[in-house]
C-alpha positions as CSV (number, residue, x, y, z in Angstrom):
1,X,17.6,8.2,26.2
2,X,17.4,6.2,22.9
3,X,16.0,7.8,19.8
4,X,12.4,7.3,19.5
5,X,11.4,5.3,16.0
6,X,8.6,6.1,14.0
7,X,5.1,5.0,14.9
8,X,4.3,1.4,13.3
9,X,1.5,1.8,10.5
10,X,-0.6,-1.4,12.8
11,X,-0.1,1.2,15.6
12,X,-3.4,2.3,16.2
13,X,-3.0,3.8,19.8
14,X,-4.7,7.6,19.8
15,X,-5.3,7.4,16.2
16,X,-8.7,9.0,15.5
17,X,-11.3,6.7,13.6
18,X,-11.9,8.6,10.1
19,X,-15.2,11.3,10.8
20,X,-16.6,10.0,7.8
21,X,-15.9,6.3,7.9
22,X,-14.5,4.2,5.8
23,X,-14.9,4.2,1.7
24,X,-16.9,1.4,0.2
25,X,-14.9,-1.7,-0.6
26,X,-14.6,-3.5,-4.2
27,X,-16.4,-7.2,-4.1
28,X,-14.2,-9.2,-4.9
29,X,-12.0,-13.1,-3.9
30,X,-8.9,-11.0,-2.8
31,X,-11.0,-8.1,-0.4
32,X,-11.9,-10.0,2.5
33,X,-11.8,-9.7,6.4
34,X,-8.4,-11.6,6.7
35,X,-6.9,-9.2,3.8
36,X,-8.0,-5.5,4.6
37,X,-7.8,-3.9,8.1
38,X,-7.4,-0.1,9.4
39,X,-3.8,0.9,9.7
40,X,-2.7,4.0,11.0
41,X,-1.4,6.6,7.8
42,X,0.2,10.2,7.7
43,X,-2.7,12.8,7.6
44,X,-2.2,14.6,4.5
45,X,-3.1,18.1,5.6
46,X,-0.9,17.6,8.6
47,X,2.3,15.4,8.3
48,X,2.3,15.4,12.6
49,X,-0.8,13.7,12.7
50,X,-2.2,10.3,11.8
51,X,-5.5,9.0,10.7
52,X,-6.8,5.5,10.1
53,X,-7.3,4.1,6.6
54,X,-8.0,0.2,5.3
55,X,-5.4,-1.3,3.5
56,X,-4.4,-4.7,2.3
57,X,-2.5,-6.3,4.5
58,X,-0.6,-9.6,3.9
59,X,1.3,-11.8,6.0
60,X,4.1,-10.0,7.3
61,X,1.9,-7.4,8.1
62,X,0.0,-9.7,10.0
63,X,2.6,-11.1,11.8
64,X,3.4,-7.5,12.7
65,X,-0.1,-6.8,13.9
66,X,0.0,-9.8,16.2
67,X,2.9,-8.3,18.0
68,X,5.8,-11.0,17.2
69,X,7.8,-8.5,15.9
70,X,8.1,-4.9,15.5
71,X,8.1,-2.4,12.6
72,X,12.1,-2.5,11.7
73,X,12.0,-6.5,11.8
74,X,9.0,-6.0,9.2
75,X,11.2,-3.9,7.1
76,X,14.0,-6.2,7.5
77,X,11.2,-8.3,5.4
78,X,10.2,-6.4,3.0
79,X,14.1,-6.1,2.2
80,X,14.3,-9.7,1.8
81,X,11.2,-9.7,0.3
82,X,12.8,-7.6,-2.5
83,X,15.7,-9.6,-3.0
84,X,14.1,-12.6,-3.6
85,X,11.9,-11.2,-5.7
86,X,15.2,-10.4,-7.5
87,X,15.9,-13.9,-7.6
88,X,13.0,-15.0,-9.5
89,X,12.6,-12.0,-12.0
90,X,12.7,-12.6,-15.8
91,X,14.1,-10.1,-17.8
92,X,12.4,-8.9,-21.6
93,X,14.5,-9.6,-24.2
94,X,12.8,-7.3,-27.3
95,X,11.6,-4.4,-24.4
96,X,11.9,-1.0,-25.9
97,X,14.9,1.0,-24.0
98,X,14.7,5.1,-24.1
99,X,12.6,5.2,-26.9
100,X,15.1,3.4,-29.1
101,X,14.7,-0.4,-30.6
102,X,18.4,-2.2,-29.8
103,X,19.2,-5.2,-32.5
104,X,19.1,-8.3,-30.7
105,X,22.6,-8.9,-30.4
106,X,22.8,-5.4,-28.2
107,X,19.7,-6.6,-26.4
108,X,21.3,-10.0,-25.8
109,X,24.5,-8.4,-24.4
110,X,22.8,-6.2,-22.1
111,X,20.3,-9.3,-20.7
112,X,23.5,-10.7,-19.6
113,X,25.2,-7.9,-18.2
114,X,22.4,-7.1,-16.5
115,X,21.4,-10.4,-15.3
116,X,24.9,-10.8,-13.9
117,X,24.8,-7.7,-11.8
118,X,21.3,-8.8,-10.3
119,X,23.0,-12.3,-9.5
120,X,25.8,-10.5,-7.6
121,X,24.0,-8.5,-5.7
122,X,21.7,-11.4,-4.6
123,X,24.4,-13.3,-4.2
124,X,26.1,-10.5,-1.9
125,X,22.9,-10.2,0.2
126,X,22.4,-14.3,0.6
127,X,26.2,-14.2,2.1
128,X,25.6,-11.6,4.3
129,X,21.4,-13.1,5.6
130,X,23.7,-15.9,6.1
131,X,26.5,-14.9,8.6
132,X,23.5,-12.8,10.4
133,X,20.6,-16.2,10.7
134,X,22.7,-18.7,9.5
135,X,22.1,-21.4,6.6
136,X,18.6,-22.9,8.3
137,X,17.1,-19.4,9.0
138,X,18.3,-18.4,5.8
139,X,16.6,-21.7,4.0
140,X,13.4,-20.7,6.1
141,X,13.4,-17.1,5.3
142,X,13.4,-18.0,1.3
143,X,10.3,-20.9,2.1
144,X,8.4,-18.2,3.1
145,X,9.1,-15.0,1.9
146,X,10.4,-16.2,-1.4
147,X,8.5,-19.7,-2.1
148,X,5.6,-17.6,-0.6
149,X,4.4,-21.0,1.1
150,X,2.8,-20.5,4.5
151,X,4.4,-21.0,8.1
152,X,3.0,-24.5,8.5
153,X,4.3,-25.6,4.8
154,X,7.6,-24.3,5.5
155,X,7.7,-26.3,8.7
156,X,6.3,-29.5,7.0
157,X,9.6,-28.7,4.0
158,X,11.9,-28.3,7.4
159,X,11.1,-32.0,8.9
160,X,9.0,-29.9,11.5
161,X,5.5,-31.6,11.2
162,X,2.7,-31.1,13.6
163,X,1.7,-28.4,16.2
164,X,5.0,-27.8,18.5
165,X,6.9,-27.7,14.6
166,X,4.8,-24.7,13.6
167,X,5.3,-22.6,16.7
168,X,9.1,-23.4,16.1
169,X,8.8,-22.3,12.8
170,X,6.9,-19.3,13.8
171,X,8.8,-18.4,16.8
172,X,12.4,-19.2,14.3
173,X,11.4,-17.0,11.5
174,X,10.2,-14.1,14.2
175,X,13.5,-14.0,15.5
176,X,15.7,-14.1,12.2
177,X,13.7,-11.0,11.1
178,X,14.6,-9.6,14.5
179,X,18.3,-10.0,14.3
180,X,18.2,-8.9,10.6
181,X,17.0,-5.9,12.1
182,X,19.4,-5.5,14.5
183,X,22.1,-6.0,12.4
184,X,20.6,-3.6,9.8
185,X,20.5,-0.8,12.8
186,X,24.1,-1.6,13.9
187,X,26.8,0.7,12.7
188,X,29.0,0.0,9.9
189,X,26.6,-2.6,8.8
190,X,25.9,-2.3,5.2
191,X,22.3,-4.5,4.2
192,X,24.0,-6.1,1.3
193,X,27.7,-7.1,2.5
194,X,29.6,-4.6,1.4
C-alpha cells in the first residue's frame, strides 16, 4: 500500500465551512474573485483537523485547483519558482551586515562571492530541470514561472499561436511539473544535481 501524502491545501473534501464565516476582505485592484478563494488550512487548536480559510491564490495554484496537476507537481513549482527568482535578484551593495558597516572594497568582494554561489547553484538546478523536461520544457517553464507571462504568451514566444497551441502549452507545462515531481520523489535524486 503506498504511503498516503498530505491533503492538498485546494482540497476541500469534508472540510467544514468556518462557523463564523469568512473575515471582511480589504477593497482593493489585487482582492478580487479570480485572486482569493477558500483553501483548506491546519486548524490551529487541532493540528488533525482542517478548516477553510481565503487566501490569495495565483496561478499555479489555480492550475492546481483545476485538477491538471496535483499538490507535489505544485511544489515542484514553487521550487522553480524559487530558483528563478534567484536568477533575477539584485544584491545591495552598502546593506548593513550584523550590525557592522563593511568598507566598500569588503562589500564589493563579498557581492561577488556571493553572486557567484547564487550563479552556481542556479546553474546546477537549470542542468538538472534540463535532463528531467529537456531544453523546450525548460525554456517554457522559465516563460512562465520566471518571465511570469501567461500560458497563451508563452505559447505565442514558442511559435504555438492560436487555440490547439495553448492547450499544448498548457497540457506541456502540466506534465514537465509532473515529471519534476516524479523525479523529485525518486530516490537518490537530489533537486539541485548534486
Amino acid at each position: 500500500m503506498p504511503p498516503r501524502s498530505a491533503p492538498s491545501r485546494h482540497d476541500l473534501d469534508r472540510v467544514p465551512n468556518s462557523p463564523g464565516g469568512y473575515a471582511t476582505l480589504a477593497i482593493s485592484v489585487h482582492n478580487g474573485a479570480s485572486t482569493i478563494a477558500p483553501v483548506a488550512v491546519p486548524d490551529v487548536y487541532d493540528g488533525r483537523r482542517r478548516v477553510r480559510a481565503l487566501a490569495r491564490i495565483d496561478f499555479l495554484d489555480r492550475e492546481c485547483r483545476a485538477g491538471r496537476f496535483d499538490a507535489a507537481a505544485l511544489a515542484a513549482g514553487r521550487d522553480c519558482e524559487r530558483v528563478f527568482e534567484h536568477m533575477t535578484r539584485i544584491g545591495g551593495g552598502g546593506q548593513w551586515l550584523e550590525g557592522d558597516r563593511l568598507d566598500q572594497a569588503t562589500a564589493a568582494d563579498m557581492l561577488a562571492v556571493l553572486g557567484v554561489q547564487r550563479a552556481r547553484e542556479v546553474n546546477l538546478f537549470l542542468g538538472w530541470l534540463v535532463r528531467q523536461v529537456g531544453v523546450n520544457d525548460t525554456r517554457l517553464l522559465w516563460f512562465v514561472l520566471g518571465d511570469r507571462l501567461t500560458l497563451a504568451a508563452a505559447a505565442l514566444s514558442l511559435g504555438r499561436p492560436h487555440r490547439r497551441g495553448l492547450r499544448y502549452t498548457r497540457d506541456r507545462f502540466a506534465d514537465a511539473l509532473r515529471t519534476l515531481a516524479e523525479a523529485k520523489a525518486a530516490k537518490g535524486k537530489a533537486v539541485h544535481g548534486r
